[in-house]
N, C-alpha and C positions, 0 to 999 in steps of 0.2 A: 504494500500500500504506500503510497507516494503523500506525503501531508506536507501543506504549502500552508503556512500561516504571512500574516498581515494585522500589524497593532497599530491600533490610535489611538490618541485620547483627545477627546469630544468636549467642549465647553456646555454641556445640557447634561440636566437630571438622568440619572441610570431609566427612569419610568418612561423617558419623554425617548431617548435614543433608542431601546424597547419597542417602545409603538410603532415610531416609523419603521424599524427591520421588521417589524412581526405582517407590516402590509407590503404583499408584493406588486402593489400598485405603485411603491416610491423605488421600488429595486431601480425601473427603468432610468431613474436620476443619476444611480451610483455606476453605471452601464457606458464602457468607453466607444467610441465611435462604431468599430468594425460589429457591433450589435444594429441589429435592426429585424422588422416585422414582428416586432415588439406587441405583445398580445400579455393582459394579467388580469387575475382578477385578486382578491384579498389573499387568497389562500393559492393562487398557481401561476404560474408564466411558463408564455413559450417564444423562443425566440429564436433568429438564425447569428450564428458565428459566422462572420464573413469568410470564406474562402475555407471553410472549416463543417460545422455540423447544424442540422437544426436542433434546440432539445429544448425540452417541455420538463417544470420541475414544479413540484407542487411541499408545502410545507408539511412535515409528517411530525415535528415534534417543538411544541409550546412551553416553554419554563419561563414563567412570569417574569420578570425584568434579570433574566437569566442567559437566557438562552434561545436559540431557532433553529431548527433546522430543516434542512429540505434537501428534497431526493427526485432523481428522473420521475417522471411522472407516466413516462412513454420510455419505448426503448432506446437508450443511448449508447454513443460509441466504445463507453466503457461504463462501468460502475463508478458514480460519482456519489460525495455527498456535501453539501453543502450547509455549514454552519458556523452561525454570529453569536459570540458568546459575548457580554457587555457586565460589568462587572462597577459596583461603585465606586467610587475615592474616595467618598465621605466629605470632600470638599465642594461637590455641584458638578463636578464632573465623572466622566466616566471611560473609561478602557474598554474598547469594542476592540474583539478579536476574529478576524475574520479567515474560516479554516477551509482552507478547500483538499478532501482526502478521494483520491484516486487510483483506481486498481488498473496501472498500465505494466504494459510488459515492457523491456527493455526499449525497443523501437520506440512507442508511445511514450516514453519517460523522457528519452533524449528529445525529441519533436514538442511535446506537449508543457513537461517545466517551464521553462523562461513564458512561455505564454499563459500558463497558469499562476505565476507570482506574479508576472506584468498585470494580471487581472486583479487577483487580491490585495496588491497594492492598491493599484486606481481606485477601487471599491471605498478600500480605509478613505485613502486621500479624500473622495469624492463627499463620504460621510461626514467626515470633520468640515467639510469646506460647506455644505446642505445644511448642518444642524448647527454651524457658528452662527 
């Protein structure tokens, strides 16, 4: 399994940075360009990776200003899972961690990495720059 993490901290309450991850209606905001035919509803998105795959994922697990996650929701080009864990400081802000874990085999690891952490970067980035 291939685990690509991405940290940031957030100038907004652990409850308020929570809410917006927990709708996949705001995902498209944290979404860098080569995304598009952008389709979500609360609870699922499907979308096309430019030059890459279509995939559909939908949220399979809720933990109150904890945690999200979310998984293919259709058949994808590998076993993914996607999940935002957000954590408080006790000071108003909050540590979002953004994990993306991946079942590739060697070909797909060398190919797919750097385009996987270029993504859960932009993600964090995007989230700190949305909820500042």
């Amino acid at each position: 399994m291939t685990v690509i993490e991405s940290t940031v901290e957030v100038n907004k309450p652990v409850a308020e940075v929570y809410a917006f991850l927990t709708n996949m209606n705001n995902h498209q905001q944290l979404m860098p360009e080569n995304i598009y035919n952008w389709e979500s509803t609360e609870d699922d998105a499907r979308f096309t990776i430019q030059n890459m795959a279509k995939l559909a994922i939908k949220i399979s697990n809720r933990v109150e200003n904890q945690e999200i996650t979310a998984i293919p929701s259709e058949k994808a080009p590998f076993d993914v899972e996607l999940k935002w864990t957000v954590a408080d400081n006790g000071n108003g802000t909050t540590t979002a961690k953004h994990i993306i874990s991946a079942d590739l085999n060697m070909m797909m690891k060398m190919l797919a990495s750097g385009p996987l952490q270029k993504l859960a970067d932009h993600q964090t980035e995007k989230l700190k720059e949305k909820l500042s």
